[in-house]
C-alpha positions, 0 to 999 in steps of 0.5 A, a space after each residue: 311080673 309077667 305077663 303071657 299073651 293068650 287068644 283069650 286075653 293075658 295072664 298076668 302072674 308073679 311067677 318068678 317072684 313066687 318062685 325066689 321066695 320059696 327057694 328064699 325060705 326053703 319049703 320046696 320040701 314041704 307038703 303042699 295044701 289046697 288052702 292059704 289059711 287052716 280053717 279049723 285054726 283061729 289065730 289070736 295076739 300073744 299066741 305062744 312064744 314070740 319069735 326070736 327074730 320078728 324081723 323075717 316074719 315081717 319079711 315074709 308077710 311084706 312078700 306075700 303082700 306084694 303078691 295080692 297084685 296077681 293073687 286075690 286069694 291071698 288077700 284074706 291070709 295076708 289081712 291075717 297074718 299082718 295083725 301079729 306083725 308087732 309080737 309075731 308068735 311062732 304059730 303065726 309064722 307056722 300060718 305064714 308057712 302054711 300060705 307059702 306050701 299053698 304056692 308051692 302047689 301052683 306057684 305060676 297062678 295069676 289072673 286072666 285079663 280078657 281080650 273081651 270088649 265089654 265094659 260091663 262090671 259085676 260086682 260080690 261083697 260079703 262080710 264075717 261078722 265079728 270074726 276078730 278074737 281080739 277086738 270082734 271087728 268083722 270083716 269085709 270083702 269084694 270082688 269086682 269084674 270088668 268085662 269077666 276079668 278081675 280088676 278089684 278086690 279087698 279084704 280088710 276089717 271094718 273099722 267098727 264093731 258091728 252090732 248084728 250080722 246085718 250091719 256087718 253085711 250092710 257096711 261091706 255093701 257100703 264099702 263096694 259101693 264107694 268102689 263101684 263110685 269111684 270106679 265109674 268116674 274113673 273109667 269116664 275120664 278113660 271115655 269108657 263109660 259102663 253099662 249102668 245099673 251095676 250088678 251088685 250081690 250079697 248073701 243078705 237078704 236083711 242088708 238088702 232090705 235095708 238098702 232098699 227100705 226108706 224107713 230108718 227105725 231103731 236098729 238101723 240109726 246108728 248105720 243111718 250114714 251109710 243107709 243114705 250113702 247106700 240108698 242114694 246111689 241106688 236110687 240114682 242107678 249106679 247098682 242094682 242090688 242082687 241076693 246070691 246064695 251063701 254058696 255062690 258067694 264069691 267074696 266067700 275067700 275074702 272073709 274067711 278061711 275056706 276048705 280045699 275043695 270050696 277054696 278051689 271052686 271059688 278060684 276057677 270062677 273069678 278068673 284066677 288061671 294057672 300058667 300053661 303047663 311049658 312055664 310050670 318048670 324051674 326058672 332056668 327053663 326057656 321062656 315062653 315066647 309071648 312071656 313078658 317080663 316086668 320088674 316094678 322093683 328093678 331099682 332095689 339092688 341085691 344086697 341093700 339094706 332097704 330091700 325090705 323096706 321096699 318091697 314091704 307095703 
């Protein structure tokens, strides 16, 4: 990783790795999108012809994993593509080709930790009901700030199938809630407690209403578990529970596939930044001089034969 002191905090990127990867596979030639997954393409298990040599497909999607560390808009494509990794098709290698032409734009992007003393937390989950074609399990997703700068995200599929685009939005706020939990007890052990109660957002007004309404009744008792989970850190104070138009939905990226221009506005609001422009170059060019260097997987010698199963997670 490197990480570049700015007066505004750091930015932390993968630039170097990004950029061995795409000479790795070659797409330096290829035309460059505005967007890691294609809205309009629904991938599916059994696809087409599976690959020849899956192997590389695993490679691939074992990289761009590791990427989600500086790169939270990644998180939706790589929960996508890590579904086909047992009988990978040739379209689901033209998706994973497709996110590496999307890095190929800005392969320097990372995100800005702010030098701000503020312990405040702010926190976006939404949920793609029944998104899956195969099995119709939604997906979740948050994304949470500390003192404005990113320090958790997720986009992952709920375990079960959810009945209603309610309880698919009522379980992602379930989910991030568990996060905010254990994130709070993590910063006390710091002796860096959080302004209490947590701005928590969603684009639901029907799971927000649950969340708040004490009443079980028939469309709510198979979710009642997580209603008093929900309901007791709510009324404890940990999160105040906020509706945020569709729009203005951070966790937007997290769930789904999203167009060049609303994938780009997103970006600029949750902190992700781009390098400045005298580290946009080729590797070999002179680093800048509040550029450090960090190498977690230093240890991993060219040529092993455990490389991949190392830097796949």
């Amino acid at each position: 990783m490197e990480i570049l002191r700015e007066k505004e905090g750091f930015i932390v990127s993968q630039r170097k790795f990004t950029l061995d990867m795409l000479n790795e596979f070659e797409v330096s030639h290829l035309p460059r999108v505005t967007s890691p997954l294609d809205p309009s393409s629904k991938l599916q298990a059994d696809d087409g012809k599976p690959l020849h040599n899956p192997t590389v497909y695993r490679h691939l999607v074992g990289k761009l994993n590791y990427l989600t560390n500086t790169r939270p808009d990644l998180s939706f494509a790589v929960l996508t593509l890590s579904q086909y990794m047992q009988r990978p098709c040739l379209s689901h290698f033209n998706a994973a080709l497709l996110v590496l032409k999307y890095l190929s734009s800005d392969p320097g992007q990372g995100i800005l930790l702010s030098a701000t003393p503020s312990f405040s937390v702010l926190a976006f989950c939404d949920a793609d009901w029944a998104s899956c074609k195969d099995s119709r399990r939604s997906v979740s997703g948050f994304f949470i700030t500390l003192g404005g700068a990113p320090i958790s995200w997720k986009s992952k599929k709920q375990v079960s199938i959810s009945l209603s685009s309610a309880e698919a939005e009522y379980r992602s706020i379930r989910r991030v809630t568990a996060e905010l939990t254990w994130l709070v007890r993590l910063l006390e052990d710091f002796s860096a407690p959080v302004t209490l109660p947590i701005p928590l957002h969603s684009d639901s007004k029907a799971a927000i209403h649950i969340a708040r309404n004490p009443v079980f009744h028939e469309r709510t008792k198979h979710v009642e578990i997580d209603c008093h989970f929900m309901r007791q850190q709510f009324l404890s104070g940990l999160i105040t529970l906020s509706f945020v138009p569709s729009k203005e939905q951070l966790a937007d990226v997290f769930t789904k596939p999203l167009s060049g221009v609303s994938h780009s506005e997103i970006l600029n609001k949750l902190g992700v930044t781009r390098l400045p422009s005298n580290l946009r170059g080729d590797i070999g060019k002179k680093p800048h001089p509040n550029l450090v260097f960090m190498n977690p997987c230093s240890r991993i010698q060219k040529g092993s034969n455990d490389k991949e199963e190392e830097e796949f997670r």
